[in-house]
C-alpha positions in Angstrom: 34.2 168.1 103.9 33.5 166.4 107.6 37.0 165.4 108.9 37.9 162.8 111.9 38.7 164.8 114.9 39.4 163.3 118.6 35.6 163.4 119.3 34.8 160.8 116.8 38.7 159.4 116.1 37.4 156.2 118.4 34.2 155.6 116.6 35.8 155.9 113.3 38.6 153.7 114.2 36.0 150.8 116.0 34.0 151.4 112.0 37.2 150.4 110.0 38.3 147.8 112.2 34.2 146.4 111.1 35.0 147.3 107.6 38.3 145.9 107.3 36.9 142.0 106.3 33.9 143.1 104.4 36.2 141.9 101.3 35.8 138.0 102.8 32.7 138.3 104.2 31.2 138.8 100.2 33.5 136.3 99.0 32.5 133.3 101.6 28.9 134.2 102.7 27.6 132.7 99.6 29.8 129.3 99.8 27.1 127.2 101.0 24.5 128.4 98.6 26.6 127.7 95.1 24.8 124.1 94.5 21.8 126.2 95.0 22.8 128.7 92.6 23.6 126.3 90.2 20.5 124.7 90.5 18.2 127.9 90.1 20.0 129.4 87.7 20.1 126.0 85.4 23.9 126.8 85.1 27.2 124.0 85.4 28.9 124.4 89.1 32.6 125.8 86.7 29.9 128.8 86.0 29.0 129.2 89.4 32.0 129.0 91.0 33.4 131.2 88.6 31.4 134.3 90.4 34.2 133.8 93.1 37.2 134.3 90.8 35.5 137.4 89.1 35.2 138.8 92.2 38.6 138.3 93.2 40.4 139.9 89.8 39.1 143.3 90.4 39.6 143.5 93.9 42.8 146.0 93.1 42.3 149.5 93.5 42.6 152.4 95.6 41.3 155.9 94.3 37.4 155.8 94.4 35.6 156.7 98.0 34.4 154.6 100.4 31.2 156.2 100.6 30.4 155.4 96.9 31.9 151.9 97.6 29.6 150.9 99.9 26.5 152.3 97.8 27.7 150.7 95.1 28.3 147.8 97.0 24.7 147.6 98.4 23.2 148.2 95.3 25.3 145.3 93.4 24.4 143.1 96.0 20.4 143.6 95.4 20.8 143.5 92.0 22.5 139.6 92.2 19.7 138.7 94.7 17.1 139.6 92.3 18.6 138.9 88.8 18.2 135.3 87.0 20.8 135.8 84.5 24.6 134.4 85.2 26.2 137.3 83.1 24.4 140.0 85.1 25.3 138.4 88.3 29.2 138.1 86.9 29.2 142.2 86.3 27.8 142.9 89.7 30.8 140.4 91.4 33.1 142.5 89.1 31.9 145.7 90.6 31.6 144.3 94.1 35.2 143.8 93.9 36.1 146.6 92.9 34.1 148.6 95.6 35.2 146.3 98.5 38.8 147.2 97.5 38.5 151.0 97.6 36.8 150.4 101.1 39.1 147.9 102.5 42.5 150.3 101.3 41.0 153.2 102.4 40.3 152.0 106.0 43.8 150.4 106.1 45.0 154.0 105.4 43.0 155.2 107.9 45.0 153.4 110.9 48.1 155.5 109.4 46.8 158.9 108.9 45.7 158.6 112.7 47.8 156.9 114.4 52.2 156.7 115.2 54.6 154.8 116.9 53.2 151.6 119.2 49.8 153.0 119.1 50.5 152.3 115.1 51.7 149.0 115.8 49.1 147.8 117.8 46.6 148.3 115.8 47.7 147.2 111.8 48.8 143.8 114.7 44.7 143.0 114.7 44.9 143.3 111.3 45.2 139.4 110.4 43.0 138.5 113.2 39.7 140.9 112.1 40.3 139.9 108.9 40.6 135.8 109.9 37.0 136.6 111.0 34.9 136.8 107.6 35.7 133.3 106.8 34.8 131.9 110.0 31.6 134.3 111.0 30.3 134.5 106.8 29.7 131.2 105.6 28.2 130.2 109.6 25.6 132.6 108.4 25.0 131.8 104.9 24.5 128.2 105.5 21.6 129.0 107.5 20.3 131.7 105.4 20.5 129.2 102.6 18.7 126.3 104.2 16.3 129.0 105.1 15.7 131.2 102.9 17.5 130.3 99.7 20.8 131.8 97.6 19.2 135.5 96.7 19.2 135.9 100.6 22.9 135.9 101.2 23.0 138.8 98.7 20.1 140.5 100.0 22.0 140.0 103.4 25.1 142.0 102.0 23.0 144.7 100.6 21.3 145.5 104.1 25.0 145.0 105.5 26.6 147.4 103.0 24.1 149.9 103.6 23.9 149.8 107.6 27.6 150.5 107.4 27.0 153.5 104.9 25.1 154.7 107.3 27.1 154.2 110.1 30.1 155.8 107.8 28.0 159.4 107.1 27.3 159.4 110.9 30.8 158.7 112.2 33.0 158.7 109.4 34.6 161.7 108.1 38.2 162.8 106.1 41.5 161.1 107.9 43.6 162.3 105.6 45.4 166.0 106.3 47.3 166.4 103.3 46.9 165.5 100.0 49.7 164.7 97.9 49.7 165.3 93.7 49.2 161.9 91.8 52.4 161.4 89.8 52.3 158.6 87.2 55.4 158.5 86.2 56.9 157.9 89.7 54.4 155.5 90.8 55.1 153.3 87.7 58.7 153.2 88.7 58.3 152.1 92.3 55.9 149.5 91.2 58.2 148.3 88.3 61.3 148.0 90.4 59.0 146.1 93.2 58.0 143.4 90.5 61.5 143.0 89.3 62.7 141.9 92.8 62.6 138.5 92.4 62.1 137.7 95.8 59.0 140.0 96.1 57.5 138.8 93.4 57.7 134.8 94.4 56.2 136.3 97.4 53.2 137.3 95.9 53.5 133.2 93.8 53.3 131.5 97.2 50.6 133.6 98.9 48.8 133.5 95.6 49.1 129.2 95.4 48.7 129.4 99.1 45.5 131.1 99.6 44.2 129.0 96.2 43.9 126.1 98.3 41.2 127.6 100.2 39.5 129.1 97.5 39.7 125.5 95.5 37.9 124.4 99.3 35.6 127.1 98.8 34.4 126.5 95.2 34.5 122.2 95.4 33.2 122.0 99.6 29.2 122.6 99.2 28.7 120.3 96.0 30.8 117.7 98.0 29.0 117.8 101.4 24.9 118.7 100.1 25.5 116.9 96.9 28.2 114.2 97.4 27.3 113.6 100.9 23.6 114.9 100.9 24.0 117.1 103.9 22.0 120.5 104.5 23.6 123.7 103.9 24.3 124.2 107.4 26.8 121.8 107.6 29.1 123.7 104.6 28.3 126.8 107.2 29.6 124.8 110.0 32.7 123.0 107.8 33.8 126.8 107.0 33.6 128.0 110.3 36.0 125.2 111.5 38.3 126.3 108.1 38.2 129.8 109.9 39.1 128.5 113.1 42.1 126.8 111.3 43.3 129.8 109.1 43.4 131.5 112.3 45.1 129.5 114.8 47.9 129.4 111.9 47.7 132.8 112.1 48.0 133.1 116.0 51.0 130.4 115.7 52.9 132.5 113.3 53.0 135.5 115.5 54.2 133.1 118.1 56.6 132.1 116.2 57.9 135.8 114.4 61.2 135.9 115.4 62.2 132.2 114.3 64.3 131.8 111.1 62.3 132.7 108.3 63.2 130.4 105.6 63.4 127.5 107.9 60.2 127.8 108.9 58.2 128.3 105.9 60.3 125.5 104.6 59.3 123.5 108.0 55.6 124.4 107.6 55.4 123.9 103.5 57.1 120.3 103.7 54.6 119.2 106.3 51.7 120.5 104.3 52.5 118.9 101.3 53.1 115.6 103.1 49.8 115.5 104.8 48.1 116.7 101.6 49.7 113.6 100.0 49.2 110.9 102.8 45.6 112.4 102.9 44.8 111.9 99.4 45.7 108.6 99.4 44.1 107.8 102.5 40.2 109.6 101.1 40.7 107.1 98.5 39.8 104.1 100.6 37.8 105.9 103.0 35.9 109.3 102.7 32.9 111.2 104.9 32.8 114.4 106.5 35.5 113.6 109.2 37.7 113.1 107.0 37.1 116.1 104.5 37.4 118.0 107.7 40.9 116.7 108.3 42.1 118.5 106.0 40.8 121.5 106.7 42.2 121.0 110.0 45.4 120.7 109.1 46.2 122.0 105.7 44.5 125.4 106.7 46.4 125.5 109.4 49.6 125.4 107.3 47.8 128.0 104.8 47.4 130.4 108.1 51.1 130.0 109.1 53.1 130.1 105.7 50.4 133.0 104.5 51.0 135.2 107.6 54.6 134.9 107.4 55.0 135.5 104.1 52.9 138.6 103.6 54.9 140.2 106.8 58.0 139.4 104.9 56.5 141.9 101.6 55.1 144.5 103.6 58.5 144.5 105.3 60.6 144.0 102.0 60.8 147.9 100.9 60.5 149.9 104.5 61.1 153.5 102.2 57.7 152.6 100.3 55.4 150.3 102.5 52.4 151.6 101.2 53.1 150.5 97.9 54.1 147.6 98.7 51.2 146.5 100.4 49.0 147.5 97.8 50.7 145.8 95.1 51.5 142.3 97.3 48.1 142.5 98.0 46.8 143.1 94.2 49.1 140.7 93.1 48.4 137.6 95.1 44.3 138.0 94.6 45.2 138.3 90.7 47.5 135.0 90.9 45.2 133.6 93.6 41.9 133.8 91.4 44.1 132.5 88.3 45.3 129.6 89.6 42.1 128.4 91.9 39.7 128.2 88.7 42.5 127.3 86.5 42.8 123.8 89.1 39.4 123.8 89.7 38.4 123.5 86.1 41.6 121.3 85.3 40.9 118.5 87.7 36.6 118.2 87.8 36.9 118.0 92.0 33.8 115.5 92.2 35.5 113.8 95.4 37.8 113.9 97.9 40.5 112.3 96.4 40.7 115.0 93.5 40.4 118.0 96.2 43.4 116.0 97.7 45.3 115.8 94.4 44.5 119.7 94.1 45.8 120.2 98.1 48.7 118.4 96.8 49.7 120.4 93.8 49.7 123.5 95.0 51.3 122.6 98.4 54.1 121.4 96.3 54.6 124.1 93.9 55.0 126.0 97.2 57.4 124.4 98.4 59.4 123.6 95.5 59.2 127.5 94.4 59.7 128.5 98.1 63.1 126.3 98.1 64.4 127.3 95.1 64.2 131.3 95.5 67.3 133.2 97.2 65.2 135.2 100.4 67.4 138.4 101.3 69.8 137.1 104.5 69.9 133.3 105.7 68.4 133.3 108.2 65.6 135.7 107.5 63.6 137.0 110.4 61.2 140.1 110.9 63.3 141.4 113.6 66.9 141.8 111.2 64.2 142.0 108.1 63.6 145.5 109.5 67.5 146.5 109.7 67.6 145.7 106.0 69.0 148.1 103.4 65.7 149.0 101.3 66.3 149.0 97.7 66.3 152.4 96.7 63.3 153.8 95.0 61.3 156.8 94.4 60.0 158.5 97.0 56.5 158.3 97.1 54.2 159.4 99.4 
């Protein structure tokens, strides 16, 4: 088998940083094309935006190649762009979640079979920030493929995508791993099982899960507000994503600023000013409502979701130092199973037909954060990353 050697350790690193937000990249390039989708495939909006919360429940798993990801990737995404039945399109979102997650975990893994020490550090650092980029570069794109050249060509897009970077993978890519360890069951199940039963790792993964619902309710409720509501182009969902991008981000940027503050404080801080301003806006959209003000809260309330999300996924990946793979794998299983639970689940609840329901939505969930988020014991007061790190890990097996 080819293996990464220092001739082609640069090449392969530059590839996974690329790969890294393919898994947002097929869950927003589509956005602006769902009242599209709808209307070609004579099915309600619930069906179509149900495609989004398929895709998002099997997007846990680790074991299966990249290189048979990303065929199987490419060849799911054809098979949506020239299929006219909703239930073959929901089996090909399943598998594209599936195949984007054995991608994405293996090219995180990649970073530590190479790399040590700062170098290390550097690098998993970009990790927010490359992945901040699929919802801000994806749904740019889609809205002018859409307007252009109809839903099928988003999919047809990710196809040619997926396969450009197979290709790029059999030329560059090549075995990072340099020794393999046996797969023991048993011991796995225990690690995970005492994870979950750490209450405080398992709110964790409630609050990144109700956090990151808020975009996805954005997401599925935005294009049928702005073409349909409004009766703006597809572009303009494109270009209302991108500034939901810039937003997540900037929260992003602001939380690393912020690292070494008090944890709970914070959060607390960030969560009771996004639950305010979801509340003041919702009342506010219900005298007066256009596309400056829908893009208030994306302004803000993203903003928020970039902050409290960053903070609080450093804070699991940091919670069990003696098994930090498996903790990111499961925080990041869990939230995307809560996450796709609880955006349909609101979605379907409250009919979003205007901006005063996607504020009553904002306002939900930003509350259930904060009331969860101030009602759960966080190990030390006052947390931070910095004495996060000194913590006594809770003993578990020691897996590799």
């Amino acid at each position: 088998m080819k293996r990464i050697d220092e001739s082609n350790k640069r090449a392969s690193t530059i590839l996974a940083f690329a790969l890294i937000p393919l898994s947002g990249f097929a869950l927003d390039v589509y956005i602006p094309s769902l009242p599209d989708m709808a209307s070609k495939l004579h099915a309600a909006p619930s069906a179509i935006q149900l495609t989004i919360s398929i895709y998002l429940i099997d997007s846990f798993g680790r074991y299966l190649p990249g290189i048979a990801g990303l065929f199987f990737f490419s060849a799911a995404s054809f098979v949506i762009a020239h299929s006219e039945s909703l239930q073959v399109i929901y089996l090909m979102r399943a598998i594209q979640g599936i195949m984007v997650a054995t991608i994405v975990v293996s090219k995180r893994a990649l970073f530590i079979d190479l790399y040590s020490g700062d170098k290390l550090k550097h690098y998993t650092s970009l990790f927010s920030v490359i992945w901040a980029s699929a919802p801000i570069i994806a749904p740019f794109i889609g809205g002018y493929l859409q307007f252009h050249l109809g839903w099928q060509a988003n999919f047809n897009f990710l196809g040619y995508f997926g396969l450009s970077l197979l290709a790029l993978e059999l030329v560059i890519g090549g075995e990072s791993i340099k020794q393999k360890h046996p797969f023991n069951l048993k011991q796995i199940a225990g690690a995970y099982g005492l994870m979950i039963k750490t209450k405080d790792f398992t709110v964790g993964m409630v609050v990144l899960a109700l956090t990151y619902a808020m975009m996805l309710v954005y997401g599925m409720t935005s294009p049928f507000l702005i073409e349909k509501l409004m009766h703006y182009p597809a572009t303009v969902t494109g270009n209302a994503s991108l500034i939901s991008g810039v937003a997540v981000l900037t929260g992003g940027l602001l939380s690393k600023y912020f690292i070494t503050r008090p944890f709970v404080k914070k959060i607390l801080i960030a969560a009771s000013v996004q639950a305010i301003v979801a509340i003041g806006l919702t009342i506010f959209t219900g005298y007066l409502h256009n596309i400056y003000t829908l893009l208030a809260y994306v302004i803000v309330l993203h903003a928020a979701i970039g902050f409290i999300f960053n903070n609080v996924l450093s804070y699991l990946l940091t919670r069990f130092t003696n098994n930090g793979g498996k903790a990111s794998g499961l925080a990041g299983g869990g939230y995307i199973i809560f996450t796709s639970a609880f955006s349909y689940t609101v979605v379907s609840a409250l009919s979003i037909k205007s901006q005063v329901w996607l504020g009553v939505s904002y306002s939900v969930l930003s509350i259930a954060v904060l009331i969860i988020f101030a009602c759960t014991k966080w190990i030390g007061e006052p947390v931070t990353i910095k004495k996060l790190a000194r913590e006594e890990p809770i003993p578990l097996p020691m897996i590799d």
